[in-house]
NUDREN-107082 format. One record per residue (C-alpha): residue number from 1; residue in one letter; x, y, z. Coordinates in steps of 0.25 Angstrom, whole numbers, always signed. Layout:
+-----+------+-------+-------+-------+
: pos : code :     x :     y :     z :
+-----+------+-------+-------+-------+
: NUM :    a :     X :     Y :     Z :
...
+-----+------+-------+-------+-------+
***
This chain:
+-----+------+-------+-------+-------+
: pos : code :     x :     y :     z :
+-----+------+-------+-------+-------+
:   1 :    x :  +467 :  +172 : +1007 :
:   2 :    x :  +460 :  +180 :  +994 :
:   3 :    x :  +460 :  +194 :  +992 :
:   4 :    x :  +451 :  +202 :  +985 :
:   5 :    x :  +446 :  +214 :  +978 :
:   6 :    x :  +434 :  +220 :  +972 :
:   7 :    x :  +434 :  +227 :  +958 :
:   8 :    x :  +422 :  +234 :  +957 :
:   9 :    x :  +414 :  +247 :  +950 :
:  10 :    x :  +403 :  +256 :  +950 :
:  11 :    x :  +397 :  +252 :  +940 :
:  12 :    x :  +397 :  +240 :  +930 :
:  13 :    x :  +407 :  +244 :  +918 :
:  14 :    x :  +419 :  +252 :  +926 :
:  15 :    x :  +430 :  +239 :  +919 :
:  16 :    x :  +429 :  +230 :  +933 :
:  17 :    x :  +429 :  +218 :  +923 :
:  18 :    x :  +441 :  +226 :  +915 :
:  19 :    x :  +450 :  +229 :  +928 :
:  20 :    x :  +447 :  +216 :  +935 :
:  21 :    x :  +452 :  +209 :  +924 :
:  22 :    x :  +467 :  +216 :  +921 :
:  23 :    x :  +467 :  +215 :  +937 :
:  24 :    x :  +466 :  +200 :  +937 :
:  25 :    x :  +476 :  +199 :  +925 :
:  26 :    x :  +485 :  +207 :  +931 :
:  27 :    x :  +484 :  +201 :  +944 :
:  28 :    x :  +485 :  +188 :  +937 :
:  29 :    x :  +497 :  +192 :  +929 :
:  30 :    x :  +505 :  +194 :  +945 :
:  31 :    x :  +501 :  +180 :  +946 :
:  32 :    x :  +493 :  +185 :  +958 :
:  33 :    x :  +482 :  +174 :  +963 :
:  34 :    x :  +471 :  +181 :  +959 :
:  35 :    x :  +455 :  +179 :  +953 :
:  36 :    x :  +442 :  +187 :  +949 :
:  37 :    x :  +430 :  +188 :  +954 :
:  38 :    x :  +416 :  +194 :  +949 :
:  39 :    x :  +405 :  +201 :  +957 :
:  40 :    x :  +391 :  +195 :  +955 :
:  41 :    x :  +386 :  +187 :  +943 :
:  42 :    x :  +394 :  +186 :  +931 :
:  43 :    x :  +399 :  +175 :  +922 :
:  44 :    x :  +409 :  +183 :  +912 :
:  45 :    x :  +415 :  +191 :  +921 :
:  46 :    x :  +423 :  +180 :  +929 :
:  47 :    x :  +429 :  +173 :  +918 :
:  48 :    x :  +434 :  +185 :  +914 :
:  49 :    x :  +444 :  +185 :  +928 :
:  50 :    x :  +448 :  +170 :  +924 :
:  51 :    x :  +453 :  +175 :  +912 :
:  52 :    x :  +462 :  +186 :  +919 :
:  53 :    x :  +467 :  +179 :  +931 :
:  54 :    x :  +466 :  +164 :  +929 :
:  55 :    x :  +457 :  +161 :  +942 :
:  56 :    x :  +443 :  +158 :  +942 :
:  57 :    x :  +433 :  +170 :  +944 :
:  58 :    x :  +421 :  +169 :  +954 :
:  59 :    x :  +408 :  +177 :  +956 :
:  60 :    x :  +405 :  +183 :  +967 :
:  61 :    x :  +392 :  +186 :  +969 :
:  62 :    x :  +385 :  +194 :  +981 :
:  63 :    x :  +372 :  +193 :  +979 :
:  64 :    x :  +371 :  +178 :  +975 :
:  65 :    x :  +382 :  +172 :  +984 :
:  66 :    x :  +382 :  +172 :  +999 :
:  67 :    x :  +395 :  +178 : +1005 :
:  68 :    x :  +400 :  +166 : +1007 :
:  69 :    x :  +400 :  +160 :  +993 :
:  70 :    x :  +407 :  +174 :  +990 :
:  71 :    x :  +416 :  +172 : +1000 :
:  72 :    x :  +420 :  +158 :  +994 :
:  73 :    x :  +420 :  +161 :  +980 :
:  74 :    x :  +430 :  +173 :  +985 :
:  75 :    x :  +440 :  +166 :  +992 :
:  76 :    x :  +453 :  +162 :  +986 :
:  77 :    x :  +467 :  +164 :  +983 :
:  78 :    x :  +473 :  +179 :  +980 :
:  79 :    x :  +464 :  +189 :  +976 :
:  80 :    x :  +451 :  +190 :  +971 :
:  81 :    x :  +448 :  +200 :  +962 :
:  82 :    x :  +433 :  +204 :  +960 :
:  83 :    x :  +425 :  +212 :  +949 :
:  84 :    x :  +413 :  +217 :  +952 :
:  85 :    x :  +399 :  +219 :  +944 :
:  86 :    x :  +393 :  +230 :  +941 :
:  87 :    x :  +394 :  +243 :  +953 :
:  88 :    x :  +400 :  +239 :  +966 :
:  89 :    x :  +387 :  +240 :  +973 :
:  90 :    x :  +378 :  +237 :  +962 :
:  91 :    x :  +371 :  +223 :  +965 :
:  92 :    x :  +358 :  +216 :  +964 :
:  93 :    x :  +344 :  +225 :  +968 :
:  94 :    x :  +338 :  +230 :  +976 :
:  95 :    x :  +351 :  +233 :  +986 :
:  96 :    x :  +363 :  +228 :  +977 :
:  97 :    x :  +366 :  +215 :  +984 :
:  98 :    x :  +376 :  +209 :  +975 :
:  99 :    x :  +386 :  +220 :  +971 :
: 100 :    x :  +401 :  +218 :  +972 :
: 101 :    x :  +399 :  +227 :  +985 :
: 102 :    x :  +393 :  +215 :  +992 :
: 103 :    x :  +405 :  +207 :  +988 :
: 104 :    x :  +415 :  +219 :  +993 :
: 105 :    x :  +407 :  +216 : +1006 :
: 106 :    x :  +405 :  +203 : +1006 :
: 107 :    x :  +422 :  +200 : +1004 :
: 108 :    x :  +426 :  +215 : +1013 :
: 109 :    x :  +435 :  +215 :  +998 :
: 110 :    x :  +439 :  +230 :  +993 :
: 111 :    x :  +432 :  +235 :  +982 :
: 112 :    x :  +439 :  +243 :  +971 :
: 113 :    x :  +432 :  +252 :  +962 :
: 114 :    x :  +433 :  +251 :  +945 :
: 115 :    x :  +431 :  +264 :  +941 :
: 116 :    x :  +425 :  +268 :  +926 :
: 117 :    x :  +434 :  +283 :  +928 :
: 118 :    x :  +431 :  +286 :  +912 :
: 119 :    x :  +420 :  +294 :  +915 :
: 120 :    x :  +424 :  +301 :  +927 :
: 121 :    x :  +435 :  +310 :  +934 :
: 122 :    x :  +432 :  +315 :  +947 :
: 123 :    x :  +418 :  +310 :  +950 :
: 124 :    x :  +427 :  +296 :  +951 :
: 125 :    x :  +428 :  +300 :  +966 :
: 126 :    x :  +414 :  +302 :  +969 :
: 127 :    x :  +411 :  +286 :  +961 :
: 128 :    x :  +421 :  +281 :  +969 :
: 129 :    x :  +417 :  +288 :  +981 :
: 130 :    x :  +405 :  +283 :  +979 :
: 131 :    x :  +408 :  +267 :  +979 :
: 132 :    x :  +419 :  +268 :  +991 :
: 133 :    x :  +407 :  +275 : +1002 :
: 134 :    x :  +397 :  +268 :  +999 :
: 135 :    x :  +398 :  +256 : +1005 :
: 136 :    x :  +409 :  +256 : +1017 :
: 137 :    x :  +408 :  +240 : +1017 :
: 138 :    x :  +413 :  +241 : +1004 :
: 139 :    x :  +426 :  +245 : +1001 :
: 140 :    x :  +431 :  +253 :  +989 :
: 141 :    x :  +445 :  +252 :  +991 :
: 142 :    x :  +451 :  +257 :  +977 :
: 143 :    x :  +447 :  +263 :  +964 :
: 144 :    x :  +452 :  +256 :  +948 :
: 145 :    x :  +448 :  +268 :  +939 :
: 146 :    x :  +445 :  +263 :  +924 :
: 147 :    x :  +442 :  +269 :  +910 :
: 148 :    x :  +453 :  +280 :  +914 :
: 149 :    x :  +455 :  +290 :  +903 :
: 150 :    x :  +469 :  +295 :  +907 :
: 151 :    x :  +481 :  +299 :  +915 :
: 152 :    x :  +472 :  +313 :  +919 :
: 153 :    x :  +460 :  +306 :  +920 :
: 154 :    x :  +467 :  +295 :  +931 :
: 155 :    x :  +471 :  +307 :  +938 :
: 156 :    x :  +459 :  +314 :  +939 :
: 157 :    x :  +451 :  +301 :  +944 :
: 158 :    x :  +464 :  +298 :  +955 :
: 159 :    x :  +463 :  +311 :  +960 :
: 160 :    x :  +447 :  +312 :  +963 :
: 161 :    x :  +449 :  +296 :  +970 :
: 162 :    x :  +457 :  +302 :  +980 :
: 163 :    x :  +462 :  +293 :  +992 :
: 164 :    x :  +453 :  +282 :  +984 :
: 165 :    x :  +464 :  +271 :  +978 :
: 166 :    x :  +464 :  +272 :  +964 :
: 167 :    x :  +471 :  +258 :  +961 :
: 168 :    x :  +470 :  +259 :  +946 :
: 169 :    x :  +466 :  +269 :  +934 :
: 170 :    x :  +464 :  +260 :  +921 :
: 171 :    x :  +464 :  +268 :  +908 :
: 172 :    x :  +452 :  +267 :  +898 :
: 173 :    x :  +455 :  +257 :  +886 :
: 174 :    x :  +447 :  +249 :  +877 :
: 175 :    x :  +456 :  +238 :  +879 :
: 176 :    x :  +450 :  +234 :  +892 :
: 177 :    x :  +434 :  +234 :  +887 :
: 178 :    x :  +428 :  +219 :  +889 :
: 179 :    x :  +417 :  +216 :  +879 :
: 180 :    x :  +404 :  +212 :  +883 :
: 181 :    x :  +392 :  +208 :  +881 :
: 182 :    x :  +377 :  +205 :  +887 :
: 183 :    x :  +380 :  +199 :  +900 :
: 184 :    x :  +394 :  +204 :  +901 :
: 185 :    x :  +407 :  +203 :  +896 :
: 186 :    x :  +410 :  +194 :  +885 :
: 187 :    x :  +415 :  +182 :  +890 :
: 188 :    x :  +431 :  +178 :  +891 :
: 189 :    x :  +430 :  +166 :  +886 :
: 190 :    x :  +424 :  +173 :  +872 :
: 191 :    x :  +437 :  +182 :  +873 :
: 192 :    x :  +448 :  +177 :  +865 :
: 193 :    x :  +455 :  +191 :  +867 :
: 194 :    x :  +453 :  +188 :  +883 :
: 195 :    x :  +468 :  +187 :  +887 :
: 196 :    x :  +473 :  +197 :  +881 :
: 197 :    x :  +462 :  +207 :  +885 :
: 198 :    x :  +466 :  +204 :  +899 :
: 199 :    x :  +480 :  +206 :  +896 :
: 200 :    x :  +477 :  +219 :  +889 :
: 201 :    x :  +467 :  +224 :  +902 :
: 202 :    x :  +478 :  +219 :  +913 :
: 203 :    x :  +490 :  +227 :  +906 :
: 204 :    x :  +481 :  +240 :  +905 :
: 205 :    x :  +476 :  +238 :  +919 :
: 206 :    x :  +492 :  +234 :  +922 :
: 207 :    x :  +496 :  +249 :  +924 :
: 208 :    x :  +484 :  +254 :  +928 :
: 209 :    x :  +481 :  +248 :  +941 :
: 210 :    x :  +488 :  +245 :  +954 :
: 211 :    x :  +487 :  +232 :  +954 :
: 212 :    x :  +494 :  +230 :  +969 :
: 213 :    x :  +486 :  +240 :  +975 :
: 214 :    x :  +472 :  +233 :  +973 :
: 215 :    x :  +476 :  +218 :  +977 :
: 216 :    x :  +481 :  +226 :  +990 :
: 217 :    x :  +467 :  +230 :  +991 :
: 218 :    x :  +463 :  +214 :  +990 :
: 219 :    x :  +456 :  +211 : +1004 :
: 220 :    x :  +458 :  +197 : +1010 :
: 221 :    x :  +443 :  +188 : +1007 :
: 222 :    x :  +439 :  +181 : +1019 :
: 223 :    x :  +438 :  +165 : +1018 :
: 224 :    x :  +425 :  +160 : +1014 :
: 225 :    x :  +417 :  +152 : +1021 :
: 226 :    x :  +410 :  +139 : +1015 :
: 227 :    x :  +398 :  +144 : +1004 :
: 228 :    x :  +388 :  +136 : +1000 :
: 229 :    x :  +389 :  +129 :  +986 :
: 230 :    x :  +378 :  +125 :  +975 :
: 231 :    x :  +378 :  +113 :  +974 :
: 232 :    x :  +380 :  +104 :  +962 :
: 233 :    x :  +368 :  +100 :  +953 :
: 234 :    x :  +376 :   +85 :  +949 :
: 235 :    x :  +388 :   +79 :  +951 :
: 236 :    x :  +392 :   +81 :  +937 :
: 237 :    x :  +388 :   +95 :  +931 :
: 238 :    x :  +389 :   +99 :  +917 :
: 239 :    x :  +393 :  +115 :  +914 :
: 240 :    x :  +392 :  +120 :  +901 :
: 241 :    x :  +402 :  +130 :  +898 :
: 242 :    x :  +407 :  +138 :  +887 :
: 243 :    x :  +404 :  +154 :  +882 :
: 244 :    x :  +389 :  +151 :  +880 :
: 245 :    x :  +387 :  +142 :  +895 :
: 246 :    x :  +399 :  +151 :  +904 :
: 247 :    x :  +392 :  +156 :  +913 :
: 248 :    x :  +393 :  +148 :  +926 :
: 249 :    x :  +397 :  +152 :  +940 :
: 250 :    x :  +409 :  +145 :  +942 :
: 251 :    x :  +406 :  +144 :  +958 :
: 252 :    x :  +394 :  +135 :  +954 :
: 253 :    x :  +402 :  +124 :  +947 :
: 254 :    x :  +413 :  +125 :  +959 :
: 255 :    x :  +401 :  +123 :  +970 :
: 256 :    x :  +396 :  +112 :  +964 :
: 257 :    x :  +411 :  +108 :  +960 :
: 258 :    x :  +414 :  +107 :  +974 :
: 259 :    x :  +403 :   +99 :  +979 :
: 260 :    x :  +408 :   +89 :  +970 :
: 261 :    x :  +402 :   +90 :  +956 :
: 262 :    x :  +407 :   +89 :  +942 :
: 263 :    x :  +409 :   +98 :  +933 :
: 264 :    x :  +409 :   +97 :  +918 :
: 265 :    x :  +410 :  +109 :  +908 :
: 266 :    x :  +404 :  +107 :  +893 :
: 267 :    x :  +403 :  +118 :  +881 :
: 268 :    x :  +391 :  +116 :  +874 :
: 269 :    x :  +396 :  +126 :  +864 :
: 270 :    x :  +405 :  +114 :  +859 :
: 271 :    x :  +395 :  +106 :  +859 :
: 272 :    x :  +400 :   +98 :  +872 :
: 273 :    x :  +389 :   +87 :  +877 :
: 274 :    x :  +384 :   +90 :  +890 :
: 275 :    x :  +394 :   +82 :  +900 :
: 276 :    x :  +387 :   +69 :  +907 :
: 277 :    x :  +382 :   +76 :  +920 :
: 278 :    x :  +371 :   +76 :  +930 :
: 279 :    x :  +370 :   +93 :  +928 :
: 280 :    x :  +370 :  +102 :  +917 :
: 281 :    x :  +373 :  +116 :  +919 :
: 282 :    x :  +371 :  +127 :  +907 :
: 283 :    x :  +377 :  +140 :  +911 :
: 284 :    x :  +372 :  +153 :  +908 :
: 285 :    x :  +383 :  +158 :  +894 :
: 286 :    x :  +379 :  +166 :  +883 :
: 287 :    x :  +370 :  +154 :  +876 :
: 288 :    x :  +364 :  +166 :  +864 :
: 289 :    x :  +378 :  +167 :  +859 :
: 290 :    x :  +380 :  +152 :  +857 :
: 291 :    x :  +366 :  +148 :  +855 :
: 292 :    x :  +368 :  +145 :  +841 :
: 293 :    x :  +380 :  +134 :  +845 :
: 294 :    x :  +373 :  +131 :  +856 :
: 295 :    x :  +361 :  +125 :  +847 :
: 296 :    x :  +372 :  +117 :  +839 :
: 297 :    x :  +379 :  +112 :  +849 :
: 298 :    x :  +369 :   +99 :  +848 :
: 299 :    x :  +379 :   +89 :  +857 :
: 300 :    x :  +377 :   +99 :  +868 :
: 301 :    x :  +361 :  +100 :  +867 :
: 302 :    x :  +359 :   +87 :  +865 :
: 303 :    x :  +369 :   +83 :  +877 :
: 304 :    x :  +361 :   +93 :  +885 :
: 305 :    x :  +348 :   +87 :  +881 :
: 306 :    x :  +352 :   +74 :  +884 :
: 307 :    x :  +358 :   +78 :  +898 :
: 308 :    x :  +344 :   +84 :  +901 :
: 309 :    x :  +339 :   +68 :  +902 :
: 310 :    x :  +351 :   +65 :  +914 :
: 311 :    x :  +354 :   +77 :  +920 :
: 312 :    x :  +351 :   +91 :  +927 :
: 313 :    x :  +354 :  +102 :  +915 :
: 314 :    x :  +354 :  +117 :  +920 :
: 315 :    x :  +356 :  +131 :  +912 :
: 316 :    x :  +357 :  +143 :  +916 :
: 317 :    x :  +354 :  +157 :  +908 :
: 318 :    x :  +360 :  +153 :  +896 :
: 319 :    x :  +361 :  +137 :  +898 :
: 320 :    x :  +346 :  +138 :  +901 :
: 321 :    x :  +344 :  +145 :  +887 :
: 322 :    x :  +352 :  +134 :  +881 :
: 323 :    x :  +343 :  +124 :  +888 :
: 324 :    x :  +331 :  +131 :  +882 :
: 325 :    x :  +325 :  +128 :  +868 :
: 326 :    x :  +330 :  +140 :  +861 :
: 327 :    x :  +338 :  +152 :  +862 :
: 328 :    x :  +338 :  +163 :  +851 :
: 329 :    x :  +350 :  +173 :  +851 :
: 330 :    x :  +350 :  +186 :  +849 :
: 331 :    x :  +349 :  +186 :  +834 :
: 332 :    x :  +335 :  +178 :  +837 :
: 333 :    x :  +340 :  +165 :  +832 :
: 334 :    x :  +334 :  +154 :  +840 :
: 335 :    x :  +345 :  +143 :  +845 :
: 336 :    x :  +337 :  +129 :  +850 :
: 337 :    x :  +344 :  +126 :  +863 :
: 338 :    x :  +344 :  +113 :  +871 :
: 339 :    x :  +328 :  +113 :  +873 :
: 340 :    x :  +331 :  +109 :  +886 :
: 341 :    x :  +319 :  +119 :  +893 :
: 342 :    x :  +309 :  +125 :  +886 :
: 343 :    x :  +317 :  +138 :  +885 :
: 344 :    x :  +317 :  +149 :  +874 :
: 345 :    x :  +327 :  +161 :  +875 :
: 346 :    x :  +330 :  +173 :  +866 :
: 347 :    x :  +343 :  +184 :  +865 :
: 348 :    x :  +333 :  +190 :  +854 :
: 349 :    x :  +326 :  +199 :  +862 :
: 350 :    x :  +337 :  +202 :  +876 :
: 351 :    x :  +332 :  +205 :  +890 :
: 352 :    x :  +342 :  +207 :  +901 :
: 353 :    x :  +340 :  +197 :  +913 :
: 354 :    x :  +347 :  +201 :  +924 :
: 355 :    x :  +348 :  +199 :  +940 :
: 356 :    x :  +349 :  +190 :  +952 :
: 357 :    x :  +341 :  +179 :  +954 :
: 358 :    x :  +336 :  +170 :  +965 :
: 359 :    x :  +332 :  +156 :  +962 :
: 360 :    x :  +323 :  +146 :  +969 :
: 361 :    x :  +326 :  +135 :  +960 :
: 362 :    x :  +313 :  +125 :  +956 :
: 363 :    x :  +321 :  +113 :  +950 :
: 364 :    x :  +336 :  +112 :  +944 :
: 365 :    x :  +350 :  +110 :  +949 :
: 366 :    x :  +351 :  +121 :  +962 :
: 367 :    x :  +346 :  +123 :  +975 :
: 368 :    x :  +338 :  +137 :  +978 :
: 369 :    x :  +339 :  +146 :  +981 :
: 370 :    x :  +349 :  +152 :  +970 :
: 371 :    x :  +357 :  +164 :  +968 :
: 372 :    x :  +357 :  +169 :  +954 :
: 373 :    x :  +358 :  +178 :  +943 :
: 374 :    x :  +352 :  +180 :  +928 :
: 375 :    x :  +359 :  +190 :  +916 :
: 376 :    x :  +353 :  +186 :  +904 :
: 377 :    x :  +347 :  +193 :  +891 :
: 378 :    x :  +340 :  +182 :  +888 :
: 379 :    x :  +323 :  +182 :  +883 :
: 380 :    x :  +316 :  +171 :  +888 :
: 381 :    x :  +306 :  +167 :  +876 :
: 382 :    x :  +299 :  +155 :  +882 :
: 383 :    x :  +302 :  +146 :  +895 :
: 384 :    x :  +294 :  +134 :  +898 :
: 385 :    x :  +294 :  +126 :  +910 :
: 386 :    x :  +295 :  +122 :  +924 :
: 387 :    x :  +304 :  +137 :  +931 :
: 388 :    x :  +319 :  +133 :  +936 :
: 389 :    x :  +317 :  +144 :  +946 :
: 390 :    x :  +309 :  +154 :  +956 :
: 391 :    x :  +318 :  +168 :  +954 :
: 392 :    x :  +318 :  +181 :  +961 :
: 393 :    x :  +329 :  +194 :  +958 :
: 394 :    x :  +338 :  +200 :  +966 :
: 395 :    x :  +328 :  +208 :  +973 :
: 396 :    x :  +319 :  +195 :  +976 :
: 397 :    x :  +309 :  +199 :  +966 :
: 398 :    x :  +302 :  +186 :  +960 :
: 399 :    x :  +305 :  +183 :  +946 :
: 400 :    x :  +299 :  +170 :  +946 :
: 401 :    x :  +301 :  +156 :  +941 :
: 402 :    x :  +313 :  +157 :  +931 :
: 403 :    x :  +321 :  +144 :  +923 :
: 404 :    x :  +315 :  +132 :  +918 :
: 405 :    x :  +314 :  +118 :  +922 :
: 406 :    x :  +313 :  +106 :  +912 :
: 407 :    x :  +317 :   +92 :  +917 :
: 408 :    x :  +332 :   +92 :  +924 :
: 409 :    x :  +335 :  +105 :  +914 :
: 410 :    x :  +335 :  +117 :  +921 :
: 411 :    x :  +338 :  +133 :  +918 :
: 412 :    x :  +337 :  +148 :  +919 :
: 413 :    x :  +340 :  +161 :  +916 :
: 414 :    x :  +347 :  +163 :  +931 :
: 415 :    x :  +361 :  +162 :  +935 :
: 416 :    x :  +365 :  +152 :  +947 :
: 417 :    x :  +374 :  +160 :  +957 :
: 418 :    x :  +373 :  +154 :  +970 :
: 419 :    x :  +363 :  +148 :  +981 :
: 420 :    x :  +354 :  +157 :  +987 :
+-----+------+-------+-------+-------+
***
């Protein structure tokens, strides 16, 4: 049966991503059955913990999956160690449904606190405190102190945490800083330094926490019963994926996987033509920082065009700006795309796009209703046709039709996670 753990915060930028990683590599290192998980919506984050133990990395996401698809994406061999996002109990509006709480909850898993201590001596009791009463269904079971300044300094913040287990004190280095960008870290596989880096964080971490002590905190995670799967648009489906289209959710491609479907992967950055299928997916990427070879890849744009006459062709956030007739990058040169919707998009001029969606779908390759997301700092210029979708927030605010239909080519802005 699996284990497992929660590595969470109280606020976004503590060094979850940091710890978590040494903790997989050192686990890994043992040759402990070990994997990583992340809370909520994130592309980057996962591919990260491949990196550091060598097993695939799931999302677990509590406000767009039902306790069940949690449940199963959870189950597993040896223990399952999950980052959270952002604050332990900060989640989507108006009540916070979402946070890595819910999950702590929804899995009766133990939650350990990464603590930013650079700033703080005493007052560490009061934060910590703080997280452990307030939710008596959520247990904060033990305390990883980071940014630590020295030997006094570890003392000092041991002291004020009382009975509370301290299970590690990492000291402040500049070593361990990830670089980032818009929508989060930079991507491992735009990392040529990646190995090492875990290396370096997993023998700084090595010393410095106790690693036996938290897998003895591990709780068991109780089977899961059957969860319902989307189902597959085709019996043979197209992915595109390099560093411009890597943003798909790996548990999609396994639902439709397991209900029998074919998979094929292609890079439109190498110019790869669009495999022979019945549906084409364009994941969501970082299209702005290739658009230029995008636009040149003329095998792959013509190949798309062509597919468009035979087959169902889908993008999503970036892969639906690539489907468009232009996208201008951030220095405001226009890039002509596959012309594939009447879509322009601009980086020119950035606005953050950010939140949960619901989605009643109009036309395209999923039944509705849809639990979604969107992150983007994309401006829509000009968007003309039939809508893809009907959209409401997290708060079931309205936010109207959203996407755009033209023929079997389908796209938006929004993020497939799951059913609704």
């Amino acid at each position: 049966m699996a284990r497992g753990v929660i590595l969470a915060a109280p606020a976004s930028g503590s060094g979850k991503t940091t710890v978590t990683l040494a903790l997989l590599r050192l686990l890994a290192r043992r040759h402990m059955a070990v994997r990583g998980a992340k809370s909520g919506p994130d592309y980057i984050d996962p591919r990260f913990h491949e990196a550091a133990c060598a097993a695939p990395c799931v999302n677990l996401d509590a406000w767009a999956m039902t306790p069940e698809r949690i449940h199963a994406l959870a189950a597993g061999d040896g223990l399952l160690i999950i980052e959270g996002a952002m604050g332990l109990f900060d989640g989507a509006p108006p009540d916070g449904r979402g946070a890595v709480a819910d999950l702590a909850r929804h899995l009766a898993l133990p939650v350990v606190l990464v603590v930013d201590a650079g700033r703080m001596a005493q007052s560490v009791a009061a934060l910590v405190a703080g997280f452990a009463g307030h939710d008596p269904d959520v247990h904060v079971a033990g305390v990883i102190l980071n940014n630590v300044g020295s030997e006094r300094h570890e003392r000092m913040l041991r002291a004020a945490l009382g009975s509370m287990p301290v299970l590690g004190a990492v000291r402040r280095d500049p070593d361990l800083a990830l670089p980032s960008r818009h929508l989060g870290l930079v991507q491992a596989e735009e990392r040529a330094d990646l190995e090492a880096f875990l290396e370096r964080a997993a023998d700084i971490v090595a010393d410095r926490i106790d690693i036996d002590a938290l897998v003895a905190l591990a709780a068991p995670i109780a089977p899961a019963s059957e969860a319902a799967r989307i189902a597959p648009p085709a019996q043979v489906i197209a992915v595109a994926r390099d560093e411009a289209f890597a943003f798909c959710y790996p548990h999609m491609l396994e639902d439709w996987q397991s209900r029998g479907a074919e998979v094929k992967v292609f890079s439109p950055l190498a110019d790869d033509p669009v495999p022979e299928a019945g549906f084409v997916f364009l994941p969501g990427g970082y299209p702005e920082l290739h658009a230029g070879r995008i636009a040149g890849a003329q095998r792959f744009i013509q190949s798309l065009r062509n597919a468009s006459q035979t087959s169902d062709i889908y993008g999503e956030c970036g892969g639906y700006m690539v489907l468009g007739d232009g996208l201008i990058d951030a220095e405001g040169t226009r890039h002509a795309m596959a012309g594939l919707l009447r879509l322009e998009t601009s980086f020119q001029q950035r606005r953050l796009h950010l939140g949960y969606r619901r989605l009643i779908p109009h036309a395209g390759p999923f039944e509705g209703p849809l639990m979604a997301h969107e992150f983007h700092y994309a401006t829509t210029l000009s968007a003309k046709g039939a809508p893809l979708f009907s959209s409401t927030d997290a708060e079931g605010q309205v936010l109207g039709e959203t996407g755009l239909v033209e023929g079997r080519v389908t796209g938006s802005f929004a993020h497939v996670i799951d059913q609704g």
